[in-house]
C-alpha positions in Angstrom: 0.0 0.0 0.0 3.0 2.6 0.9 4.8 1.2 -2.4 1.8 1.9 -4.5 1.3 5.6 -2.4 4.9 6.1 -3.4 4.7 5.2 -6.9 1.7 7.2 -7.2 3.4 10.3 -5.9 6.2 10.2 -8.1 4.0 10.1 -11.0 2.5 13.1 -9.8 5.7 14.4 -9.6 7.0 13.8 -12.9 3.2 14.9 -15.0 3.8 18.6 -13.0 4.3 20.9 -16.1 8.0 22.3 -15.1 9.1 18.6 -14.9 8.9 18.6 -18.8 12.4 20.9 -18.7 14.1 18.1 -17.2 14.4 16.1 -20.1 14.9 19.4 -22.2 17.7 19.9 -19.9 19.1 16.7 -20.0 19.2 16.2 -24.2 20.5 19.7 -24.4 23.6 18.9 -22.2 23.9 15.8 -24.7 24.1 17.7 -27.6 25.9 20.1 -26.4 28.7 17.1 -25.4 28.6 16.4 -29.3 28.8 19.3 -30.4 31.9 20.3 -28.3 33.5 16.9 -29.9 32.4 18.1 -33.0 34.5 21.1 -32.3 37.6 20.0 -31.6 38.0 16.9 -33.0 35.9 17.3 -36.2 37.9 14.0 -37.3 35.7 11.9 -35.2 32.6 13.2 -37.2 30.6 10.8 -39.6 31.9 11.1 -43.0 29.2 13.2 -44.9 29.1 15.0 -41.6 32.9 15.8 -41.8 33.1 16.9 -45.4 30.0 19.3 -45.0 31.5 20.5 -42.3 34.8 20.9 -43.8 33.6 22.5 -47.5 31.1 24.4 -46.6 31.0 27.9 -44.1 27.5 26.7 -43.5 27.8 24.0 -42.6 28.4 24.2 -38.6 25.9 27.0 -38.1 23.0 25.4 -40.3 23.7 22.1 -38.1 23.9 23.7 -35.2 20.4 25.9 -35.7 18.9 22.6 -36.4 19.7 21.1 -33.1 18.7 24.5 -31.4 14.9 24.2 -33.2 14.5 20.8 -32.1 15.2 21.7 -28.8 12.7 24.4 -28.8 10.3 22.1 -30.2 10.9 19.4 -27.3 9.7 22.2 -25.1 6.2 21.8 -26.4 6.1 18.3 -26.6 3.3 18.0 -23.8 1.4 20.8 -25.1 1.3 20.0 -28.9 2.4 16.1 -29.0 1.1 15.2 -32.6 2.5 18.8 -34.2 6.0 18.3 -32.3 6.2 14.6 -33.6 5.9 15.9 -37.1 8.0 18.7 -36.9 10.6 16.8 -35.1 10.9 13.7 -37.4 11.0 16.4 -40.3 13.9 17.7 -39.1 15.8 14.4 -38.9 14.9 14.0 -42.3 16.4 17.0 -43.0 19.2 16.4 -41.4 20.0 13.0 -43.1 19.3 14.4 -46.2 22.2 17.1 -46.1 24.5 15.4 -43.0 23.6 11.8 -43.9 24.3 9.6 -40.7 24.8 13.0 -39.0 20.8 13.0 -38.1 22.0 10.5 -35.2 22.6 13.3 -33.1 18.9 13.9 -33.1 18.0 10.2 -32.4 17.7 11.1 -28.4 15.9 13.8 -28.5 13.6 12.7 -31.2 12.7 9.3 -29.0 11.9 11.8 -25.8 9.3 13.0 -28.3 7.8 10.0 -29.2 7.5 8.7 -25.6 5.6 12.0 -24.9 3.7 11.6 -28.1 2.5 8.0 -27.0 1.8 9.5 -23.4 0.1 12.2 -24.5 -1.8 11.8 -27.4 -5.8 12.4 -27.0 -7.1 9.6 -28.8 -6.0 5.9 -30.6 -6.6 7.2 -33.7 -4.5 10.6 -33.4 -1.2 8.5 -32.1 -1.8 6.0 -34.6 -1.7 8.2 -37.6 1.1 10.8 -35.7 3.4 6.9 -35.3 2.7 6.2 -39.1 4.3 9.7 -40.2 6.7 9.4 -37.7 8.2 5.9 -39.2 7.8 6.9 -42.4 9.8 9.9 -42.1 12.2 7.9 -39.7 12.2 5.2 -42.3 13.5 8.3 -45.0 16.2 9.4 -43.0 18.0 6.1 -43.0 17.6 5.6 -46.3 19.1 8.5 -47.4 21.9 8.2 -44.9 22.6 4.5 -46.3 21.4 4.9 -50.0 21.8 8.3 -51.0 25.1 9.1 -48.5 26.5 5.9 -48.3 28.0 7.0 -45.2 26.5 3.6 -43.6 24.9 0.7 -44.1 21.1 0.4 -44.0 20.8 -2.7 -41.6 23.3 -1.6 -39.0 21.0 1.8 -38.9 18.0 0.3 -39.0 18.6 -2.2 -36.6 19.4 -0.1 -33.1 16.9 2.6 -34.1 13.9 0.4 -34.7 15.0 -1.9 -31.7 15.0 2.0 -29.4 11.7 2.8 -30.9 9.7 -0.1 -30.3 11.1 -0.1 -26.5 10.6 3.6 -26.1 6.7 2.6 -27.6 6.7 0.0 -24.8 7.6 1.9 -22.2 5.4 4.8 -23.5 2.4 2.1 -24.0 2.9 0.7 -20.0 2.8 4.9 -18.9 0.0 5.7 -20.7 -1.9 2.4 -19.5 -1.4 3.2 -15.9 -2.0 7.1 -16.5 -5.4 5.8 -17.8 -5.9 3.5 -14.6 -4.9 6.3 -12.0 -7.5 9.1 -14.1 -10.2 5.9 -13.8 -9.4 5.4 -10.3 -9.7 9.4 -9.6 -12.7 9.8 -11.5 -14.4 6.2 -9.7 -13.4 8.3 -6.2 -15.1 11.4 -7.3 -18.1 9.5 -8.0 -18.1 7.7 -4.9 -17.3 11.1 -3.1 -20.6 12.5 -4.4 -22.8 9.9 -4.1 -21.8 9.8 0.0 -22.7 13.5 -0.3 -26.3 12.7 -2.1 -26.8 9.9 0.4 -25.9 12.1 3.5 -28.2 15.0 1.9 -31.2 12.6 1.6 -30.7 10.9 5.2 -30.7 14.6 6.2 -33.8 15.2 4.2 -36.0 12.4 5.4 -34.4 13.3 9.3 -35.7 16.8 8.5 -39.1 15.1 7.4 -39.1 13.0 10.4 -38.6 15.8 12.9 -41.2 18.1 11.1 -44.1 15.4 11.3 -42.7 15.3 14.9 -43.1 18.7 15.9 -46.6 18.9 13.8 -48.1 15.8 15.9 -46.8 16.8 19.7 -46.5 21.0 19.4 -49.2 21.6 17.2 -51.4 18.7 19.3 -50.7 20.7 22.8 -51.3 24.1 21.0 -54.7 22.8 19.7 -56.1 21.6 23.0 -54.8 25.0 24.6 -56.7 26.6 21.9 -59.4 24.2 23.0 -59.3 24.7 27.2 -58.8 28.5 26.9 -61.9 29.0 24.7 -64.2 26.9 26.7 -63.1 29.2 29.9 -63.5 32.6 27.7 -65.6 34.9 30.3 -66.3 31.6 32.8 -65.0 33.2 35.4 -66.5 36.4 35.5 -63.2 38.6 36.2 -62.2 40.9 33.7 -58.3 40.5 34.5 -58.8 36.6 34.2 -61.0 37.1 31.2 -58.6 39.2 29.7 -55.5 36.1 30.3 -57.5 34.1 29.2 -58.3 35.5 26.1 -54.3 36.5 25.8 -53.7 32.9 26.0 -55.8 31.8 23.6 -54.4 34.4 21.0 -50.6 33.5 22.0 -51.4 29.9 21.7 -53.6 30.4 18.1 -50.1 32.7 16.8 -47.5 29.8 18.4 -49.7 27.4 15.7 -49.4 29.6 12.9 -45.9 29.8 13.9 -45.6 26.2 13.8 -47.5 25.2 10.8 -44.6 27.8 8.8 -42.0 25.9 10.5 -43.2 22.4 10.0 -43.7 23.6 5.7 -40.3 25.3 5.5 -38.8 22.1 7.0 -40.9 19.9 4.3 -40.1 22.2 1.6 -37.7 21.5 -0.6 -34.9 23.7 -1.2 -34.8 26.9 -3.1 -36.4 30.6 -3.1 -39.9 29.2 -5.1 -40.2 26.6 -2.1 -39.5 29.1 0.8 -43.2 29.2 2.8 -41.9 32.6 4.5 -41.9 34.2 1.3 -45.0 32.8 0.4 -48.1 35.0 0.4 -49.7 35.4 3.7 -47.2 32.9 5.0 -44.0 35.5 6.5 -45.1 38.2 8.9 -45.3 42.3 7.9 -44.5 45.2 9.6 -48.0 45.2 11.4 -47.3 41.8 13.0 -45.5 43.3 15.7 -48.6 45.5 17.5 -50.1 42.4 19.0 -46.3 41.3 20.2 -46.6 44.5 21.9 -50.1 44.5 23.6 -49.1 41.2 24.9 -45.7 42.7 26.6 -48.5 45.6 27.9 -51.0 43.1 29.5 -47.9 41.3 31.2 -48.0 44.8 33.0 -44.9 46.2 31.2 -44.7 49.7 29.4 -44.0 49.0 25.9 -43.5 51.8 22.9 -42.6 51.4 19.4 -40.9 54.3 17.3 -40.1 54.5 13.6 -39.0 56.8 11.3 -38.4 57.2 7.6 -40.5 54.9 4.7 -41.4 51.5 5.1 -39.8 50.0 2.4 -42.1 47.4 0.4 -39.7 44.1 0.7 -41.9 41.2 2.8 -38.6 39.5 3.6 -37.2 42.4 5.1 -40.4 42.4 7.1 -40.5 39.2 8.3 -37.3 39.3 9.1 -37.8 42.5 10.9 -40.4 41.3 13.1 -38.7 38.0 14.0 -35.6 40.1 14.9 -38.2 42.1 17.3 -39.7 39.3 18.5 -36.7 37.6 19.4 -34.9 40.5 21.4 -38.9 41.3 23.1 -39.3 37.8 24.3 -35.8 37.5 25.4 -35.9 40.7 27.6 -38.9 38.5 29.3 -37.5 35.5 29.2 -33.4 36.8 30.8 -34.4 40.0 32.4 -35.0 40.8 36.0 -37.3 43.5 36.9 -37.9 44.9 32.9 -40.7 47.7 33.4 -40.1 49.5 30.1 -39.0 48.1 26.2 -38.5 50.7 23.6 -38.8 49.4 20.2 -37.1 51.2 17.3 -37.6 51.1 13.7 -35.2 53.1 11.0 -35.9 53.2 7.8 -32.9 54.8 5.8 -33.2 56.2 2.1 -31.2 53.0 1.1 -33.9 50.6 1.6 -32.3 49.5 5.0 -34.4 49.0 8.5 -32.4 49.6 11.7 -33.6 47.9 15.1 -33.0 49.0 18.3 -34.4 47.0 21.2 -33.4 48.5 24.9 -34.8 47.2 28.0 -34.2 48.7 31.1 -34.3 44.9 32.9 -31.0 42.9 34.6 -29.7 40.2 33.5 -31.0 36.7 35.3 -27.5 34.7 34.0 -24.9 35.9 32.0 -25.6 33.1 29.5 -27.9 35.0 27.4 -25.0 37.9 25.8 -23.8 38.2 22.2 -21.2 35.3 22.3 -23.0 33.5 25.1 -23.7 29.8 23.8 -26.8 29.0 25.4 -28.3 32.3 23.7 -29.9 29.8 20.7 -32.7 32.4 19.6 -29.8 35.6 19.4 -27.6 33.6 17.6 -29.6 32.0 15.0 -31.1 35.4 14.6 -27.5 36.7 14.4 -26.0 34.3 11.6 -29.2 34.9 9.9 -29.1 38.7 10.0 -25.2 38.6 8.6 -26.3 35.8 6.1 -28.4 38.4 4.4 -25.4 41.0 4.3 -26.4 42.6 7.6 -25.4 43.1 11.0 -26.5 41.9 14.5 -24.8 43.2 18.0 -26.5 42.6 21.3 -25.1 43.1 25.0 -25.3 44.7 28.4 -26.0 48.3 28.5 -25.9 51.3 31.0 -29.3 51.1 31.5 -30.1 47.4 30.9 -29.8 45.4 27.7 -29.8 46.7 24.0 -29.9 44.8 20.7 -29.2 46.8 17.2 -29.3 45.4 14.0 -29.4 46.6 10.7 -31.1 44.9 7.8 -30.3 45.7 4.3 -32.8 45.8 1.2 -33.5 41.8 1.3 -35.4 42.5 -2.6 -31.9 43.8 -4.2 -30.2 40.9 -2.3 -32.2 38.4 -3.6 -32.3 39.6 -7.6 -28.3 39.8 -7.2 -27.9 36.5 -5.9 -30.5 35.0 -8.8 -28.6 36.9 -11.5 -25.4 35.5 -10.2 -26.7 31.9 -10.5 -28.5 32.3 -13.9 -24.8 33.8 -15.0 -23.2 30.7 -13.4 
């Protein structure tokens, strides 16, 4: 398993785009070995290679351009495999034909080529066709080294440069075979990967399902019979203040079912802005929904005001989400506070479309569980990860006077078009 890790590595290492210089390195500090022979003892030299050499001014420069292109073109070989290929076995044509046996200084480089060519090459049919031109042109040069030159025999040419190609095709064959196996591997874990991700998305699904029919059978079962028991007292006792909680009851327990009938479909719906029941119509609460909050928070015997300034602006998301926010910070100042006998309730309306809240309380804390980075504060910091989800912000803590929670909700409307333009665009 380490051995096949390791292997697997160094392939990665050797397919990384800068590796295919190494090679490029490594042929040019070949020919540049032969060349430097070539140099000072042009003796050594195959014979047509000598005598061009020798008679004609040309004949070192031309020779030596032709090793520099060829180098150049081994640069691309990963890029352009099939192109290279051709260009490259054209130039060891070219070289036979005017230094004969000399194109042997090309043979290196020029099987580097094919073994990226065989690597490389997109499809069967591409290689097979790029091979074909390849051995033809190949098949040239030889014979007019050993026919036209006669610098050589054509057997003891043909020989060792058919025996290197068909082992660098091997070699070439056996790299691109387990190239293939690692992409299918790769491609087989990417598939696996995603269907863990579809399975662990539908078990969430059908837990979501589960614990919506929950909440639907038990909440919505003890908010009916509340419903039930407070409307069969209504004006039984015959004491205003009793009649009056009674009848506050009722209406809490008739809005905690509305409330919970909106959960239970938003936790049924499916995902996306066309299933969302709080953006349905009648289904999310406007700016309006808040008085009753109030009245309530005034029959519990606490003095309750509500301030707001500028335009409403016409977004029923931003409203919703306004009066949740509201909600929230209201029936936490009853539910954490000590001794609250005044909330002040602030609504801002800026010319940007924006609502700012301000909830203050003049109440102390019961715990100090219930602040901005408490964790037991659930309802605050849902609200706050919501609020900052839609591009807003959300800051709650002790004040001088008791507690104070401002937030600032931008034009939800704008939001949402922005966010459906980016995904049609995507």
């Amino acid at each position: 398993m380490r051995a096949g890790k390791k292997t697997q590595g160094w392939i990665q290492l050797w397919t990384r785009p800068y590796t295919a210089f190494v090679a490029v390195f490594l042929c040019a500090i070949y020919e540049t070995m032969m060349l430097t022979r070539l140099i000072l003892a042009p003796g050594s030299a195959n014979r047509t290679l000598y005598q061009v050499l020798k008679s004609d001014s040309w004949g070192l420069p031309l020779f030596v351009v032709i090793i520099f292109v060829a180098l150049v073109t081994l640069c691309l070989r990963r890029l352009y495999p099939m192109a290279t290929l051709l260009v490259f076995s054209g130039l060891l044509a070219l070289t036979a034909a005017i230094y004969g046996s000399g194109c042997t200084y090309l043979i290196i480089p020029w099987l580097v080529n094919l073994y990226a060519c065989a690597v490389e090459a997109k499809s069967m049919a591409s290689l097979a066709a790029g091979l074909c031109s390849s051995t033809i042109l190949g098949l040239l040069s030889i014979a007019l080294s050993a026919n036209w030159h006669h610098d050589v025999h054509f057997t003891d040419l043909l020989y060792p440069t058919g025996l290197a190609f068909a082992l660098c095709l091997t070699a070439a064959f056996f790299s691109r075979s387990a190239r293939q196996s690692r992409m299918s591997e790769q491609a087989l874990e990417e598939e696996r990967l995603h269907a863990q991700t579809l399975a662990r998305e539908r078990d969430q699904a059908m837990y979501q399902s589960k614990v919506a029919a929950d909440l639907h059978d038990s909440l919505g079962h003890d908010l009916t019979a509340i419903i039930a028991l407070s409307e069969g007292m209504d004006h039984a006792s015959g004491k205003p203040e009793i009649d009056e909680a009674i009848s506050m009851i009722n209406d809490l327990a008739r809005q905690g079912l509305d409330d919970t009938r909106t959960a239970v479909k938003t936790l049924q719906s499916k995902a996306g802005p066309e299933n969302d029941p709080a953006q349905s119509v009648g289904e999310g609460h406007g700016w309006n929904d808040i008085k009753p909050i109030l009245d309530h928070v005034r029959h519990a015997g606490i003095s309750t005001a509500l301030t707001e300034t500028g335009r409403r602006p016409q977004d029923p998301r931003q409203a919703n989400l306004a009066f949740t926010v509201t909600r929230e910070a209201i029936t936490n100042a009853l539910r954490h506070g000590q001794g609250v006998d005044r909330i002040v309730v602030s609504w801002d309306h800026d010319s940007q479309g924006g609502t700012n809240i301000t909830v203050r309380d003049d109440g102390q804390l019961l715990n100090n569980d219930a602040n901005d980075g408490g964790d037991n504060g659930t309802g605050l910091a849902r609200l706050r990860a919501e609020v900052r989800a839609h591009g807003g912000s959300f800051h709650s803590g002790p004040g001088p006077d008791g507690w104070t929670l401002q937030a600032r909700i931008p034009p939800l409307a704008a939001t949402a078009a922005d966010n459906t333009g980016k995904e049609e665009s995507a």
